[in-house]
C-alpha positions in Angstrom: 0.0 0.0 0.0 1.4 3.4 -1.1 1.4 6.0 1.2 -1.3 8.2 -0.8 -3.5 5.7 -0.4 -3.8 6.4 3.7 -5.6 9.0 4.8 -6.2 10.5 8.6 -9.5 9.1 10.2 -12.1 11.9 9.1 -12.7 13.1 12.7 -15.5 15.2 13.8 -14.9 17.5 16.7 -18.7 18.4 17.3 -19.5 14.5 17.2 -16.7 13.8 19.5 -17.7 16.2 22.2 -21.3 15.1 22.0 -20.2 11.3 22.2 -17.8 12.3 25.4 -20.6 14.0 26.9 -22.8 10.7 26.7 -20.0 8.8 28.0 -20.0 10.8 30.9 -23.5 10.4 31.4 -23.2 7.0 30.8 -20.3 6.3 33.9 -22.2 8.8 35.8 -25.0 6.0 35.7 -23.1 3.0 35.7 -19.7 3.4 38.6 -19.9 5.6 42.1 -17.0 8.0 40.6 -14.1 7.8 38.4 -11.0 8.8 40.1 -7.2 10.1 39.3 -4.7 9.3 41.6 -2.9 12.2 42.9 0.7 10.5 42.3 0.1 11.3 38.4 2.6 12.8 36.5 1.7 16.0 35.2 0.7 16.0 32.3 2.8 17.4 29.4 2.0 21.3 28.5 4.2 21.4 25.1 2.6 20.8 22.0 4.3 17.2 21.2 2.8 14.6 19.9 1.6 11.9 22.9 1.2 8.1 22.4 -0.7 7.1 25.3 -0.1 3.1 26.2 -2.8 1.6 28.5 -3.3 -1.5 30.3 -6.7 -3.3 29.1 -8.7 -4.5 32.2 -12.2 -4.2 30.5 -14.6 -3.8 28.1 -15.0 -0.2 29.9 -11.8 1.1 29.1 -12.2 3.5 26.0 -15.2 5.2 27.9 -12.9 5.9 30.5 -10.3 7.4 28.6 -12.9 9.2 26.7 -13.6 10.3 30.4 -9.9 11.1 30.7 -9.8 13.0 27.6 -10.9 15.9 29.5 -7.5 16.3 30.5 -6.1 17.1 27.3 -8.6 19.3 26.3 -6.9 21.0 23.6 -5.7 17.7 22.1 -7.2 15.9 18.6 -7.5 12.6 19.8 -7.1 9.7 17.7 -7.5 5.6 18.5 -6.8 1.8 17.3 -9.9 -0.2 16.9 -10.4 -3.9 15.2 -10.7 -3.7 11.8 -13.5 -5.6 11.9 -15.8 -3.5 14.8 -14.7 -0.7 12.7 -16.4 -2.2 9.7 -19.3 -2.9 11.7 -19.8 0.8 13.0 -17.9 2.9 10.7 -19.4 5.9 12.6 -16.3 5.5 15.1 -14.2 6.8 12.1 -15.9 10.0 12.7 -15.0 10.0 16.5 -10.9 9.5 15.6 -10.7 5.9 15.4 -8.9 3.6 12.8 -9.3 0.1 11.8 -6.1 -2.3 12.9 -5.9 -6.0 12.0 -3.3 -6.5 14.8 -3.2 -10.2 13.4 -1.6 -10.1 10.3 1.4 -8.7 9.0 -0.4 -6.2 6.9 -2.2 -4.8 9.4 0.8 -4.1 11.9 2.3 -2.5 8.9 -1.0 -0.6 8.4 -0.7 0.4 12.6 2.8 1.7 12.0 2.2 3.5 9.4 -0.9 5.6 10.3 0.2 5.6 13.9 3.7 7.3 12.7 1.4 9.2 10.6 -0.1 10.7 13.4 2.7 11.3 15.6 3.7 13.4 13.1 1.5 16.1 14.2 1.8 18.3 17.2 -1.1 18.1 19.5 -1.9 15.2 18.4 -2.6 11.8 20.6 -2.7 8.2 19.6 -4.4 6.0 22.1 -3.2 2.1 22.3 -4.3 -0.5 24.6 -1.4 -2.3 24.1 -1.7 -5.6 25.7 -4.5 -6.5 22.7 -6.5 -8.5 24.7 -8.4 -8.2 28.1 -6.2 -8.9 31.0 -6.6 -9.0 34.9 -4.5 -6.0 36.7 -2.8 -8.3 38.7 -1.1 -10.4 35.9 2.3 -9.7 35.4 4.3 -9.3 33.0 2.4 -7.3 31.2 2.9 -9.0 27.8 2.6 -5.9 25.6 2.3 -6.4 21.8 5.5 -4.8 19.7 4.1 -3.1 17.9 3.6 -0.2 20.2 7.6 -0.5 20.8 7.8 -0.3 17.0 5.8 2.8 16.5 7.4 4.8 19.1 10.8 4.2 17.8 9.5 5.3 14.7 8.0 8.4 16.4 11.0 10.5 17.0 9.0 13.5 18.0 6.2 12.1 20.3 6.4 11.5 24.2 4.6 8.2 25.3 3.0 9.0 28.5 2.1 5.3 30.3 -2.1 5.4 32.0 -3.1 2.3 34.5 -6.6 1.5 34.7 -7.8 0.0 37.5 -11.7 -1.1 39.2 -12.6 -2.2 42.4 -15.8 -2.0 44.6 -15.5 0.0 47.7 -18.4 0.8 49.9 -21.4 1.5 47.9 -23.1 -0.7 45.1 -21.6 0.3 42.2 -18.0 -0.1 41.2 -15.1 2.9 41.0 -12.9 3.2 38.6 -8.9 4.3 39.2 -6.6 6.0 36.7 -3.0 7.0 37.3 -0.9 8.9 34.9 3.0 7.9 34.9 5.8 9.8 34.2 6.1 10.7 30.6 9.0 9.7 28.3 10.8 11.7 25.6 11.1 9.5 22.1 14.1 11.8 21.5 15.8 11.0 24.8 16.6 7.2 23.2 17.4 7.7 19.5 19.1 4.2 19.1 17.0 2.3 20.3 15.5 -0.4 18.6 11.3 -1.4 18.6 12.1 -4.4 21.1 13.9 -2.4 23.3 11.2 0.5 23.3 8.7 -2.5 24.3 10.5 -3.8 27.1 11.0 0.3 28.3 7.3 1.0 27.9 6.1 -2.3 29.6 8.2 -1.5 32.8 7.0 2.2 33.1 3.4 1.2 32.8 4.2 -2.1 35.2 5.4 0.8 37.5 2.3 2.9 36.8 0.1 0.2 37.1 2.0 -1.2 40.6 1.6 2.6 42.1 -2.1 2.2 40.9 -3.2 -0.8 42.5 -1.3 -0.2 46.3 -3.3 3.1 45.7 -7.0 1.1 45.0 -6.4 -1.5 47.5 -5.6 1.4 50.8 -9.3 2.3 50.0 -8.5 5.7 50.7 -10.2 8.6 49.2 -7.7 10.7 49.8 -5.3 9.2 47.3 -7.1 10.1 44.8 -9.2 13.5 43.1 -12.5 12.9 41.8 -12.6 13.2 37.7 -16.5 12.0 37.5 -19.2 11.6 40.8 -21.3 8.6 40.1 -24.5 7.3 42.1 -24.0 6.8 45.6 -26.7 4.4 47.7 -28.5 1.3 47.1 -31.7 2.8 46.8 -35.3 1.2 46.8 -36.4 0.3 50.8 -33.1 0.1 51.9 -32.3 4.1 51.3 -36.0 4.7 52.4 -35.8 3.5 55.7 -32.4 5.8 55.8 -33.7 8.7 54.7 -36.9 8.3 57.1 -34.4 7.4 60.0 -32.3 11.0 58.6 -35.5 13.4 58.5 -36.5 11.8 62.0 -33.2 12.5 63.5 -33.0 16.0 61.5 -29.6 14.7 60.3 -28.7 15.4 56.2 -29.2 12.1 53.9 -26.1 11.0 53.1 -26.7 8.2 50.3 -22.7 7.5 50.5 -21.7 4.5 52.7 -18.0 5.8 52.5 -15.8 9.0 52.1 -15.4 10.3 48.3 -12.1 11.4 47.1 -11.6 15.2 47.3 
């Protein structure tokens, strides 16, 4: 495939904000908060390029870093997707994403090349969930596909900035969900070294990411973390009845929360 024949994803801003804003909706409804751990990094202020690698706990995970997004607000936001979902709802083209068949060799070459593409561009972001499959938090190693090592080797201008997803239940019904942001990494601080190599260097900074992540979920301490998204709090039905009688006898506030909520 010639290199006029690839083309950008055609991305709609006004179609992207609308879909974020039903995401958060969406996890508003469905988890008791989504929360960022206040060990992040901070998060890069230049205009560079970012390749954002993420572990892959769940079928949940793009809606939360279309959640995270908000972040990088004045970002273009671009994202690998299977070839064949993409096929299947080609409207995802128009929120930044781009078809990869991650199991043959013409579609890693297709990955590279569009992802390079990309990196190309300041502001821009490639998101990867580069472990290609789901996998439990507490496996290790990580087992990263290459091709992310590949295509930041090839990205001599981009930073790859490591995210850890993690979920847990707390205290109330419905789950939470954890995010860390590691410490970023210059392309250009490395300029020999190979796509293995840049595998094995991602996979240990977002091991480390990850590792900070879960000691962080597991304290259950709200402080560790600041709220990005406040979900639904209670049980409901006769349960929070009887609780809210038993507040407005007392003439104590209803507090629907069995737990504190990070800050």
């Amino acid at each position: 495939m010639n290199d006029e024949a690839f083309a950008f994803p055609r991305r709609w801003n006004w179609l992207f904000n609308g879909f974020r804003r039903y995401v958060l909706r969406y996890l508003r409804k469905h988890f008791h908060g989504v929360y960022l751990a206040k060990t992040s990094a901070a998060i890069p202020t230049d205009t560079l390029p970012l390749l954002i690698v993420t572990n892959h706990p769940s079928w949940w995970d793009p809606m939360i870093g279309t959640a995270i997004s908000m972040r990088f607000e004045d970002r273009v936001h671009y994202g690998a997707i299977d070839a064949t979902m993409l096929k299947k709802y080609p409207i995802f083209s128009r929120l930044g994403f781009f078809g990869v068949d991650v199991d043959t060799y013409r579609g890693a070459a297709d990955f590279l090349r569009m992802g390079t593409a990309l990196l190309g561009v300041p502001k821009n972001i490639v998101w990867v969930t580069a472990q290609g499959r789901f996998t439990d938090v507490r496996t290790r190693p990580l087992g990263l596909r290459s091709g992310v090592g590949h295509l930041a080797a090839r990205s001599s201008q981009a930073i790859v900035l490591p995210i850890a997803i993690e979920y847990s239940f707390w205290n109330e019904r419905t789950p939470e969900a954890f995010v860390r942001i590691g410490d970023p990494i210059r392309v250009a601080d490395f300029p020999n070294e190979s796509g293995k190599q840049w595998t094995v260097r991602i996979e240990a900074a977002l091991t480390v990411t990850l590792n900070t992540l879960n000691g962080d979920a597991m304290s259950r301490d709200p402080e560790r973390f600041t709220s990005l998204i406040v979900g639904r709090a209670g049980v409901g039905g006769l349960y929070d009845f009887f609780r809210r009688v038993r507040a407005f006898v007392t003439r104590q506030p209803f507090q629907p929360a069995h737990g504190g909520d990070a800050k």
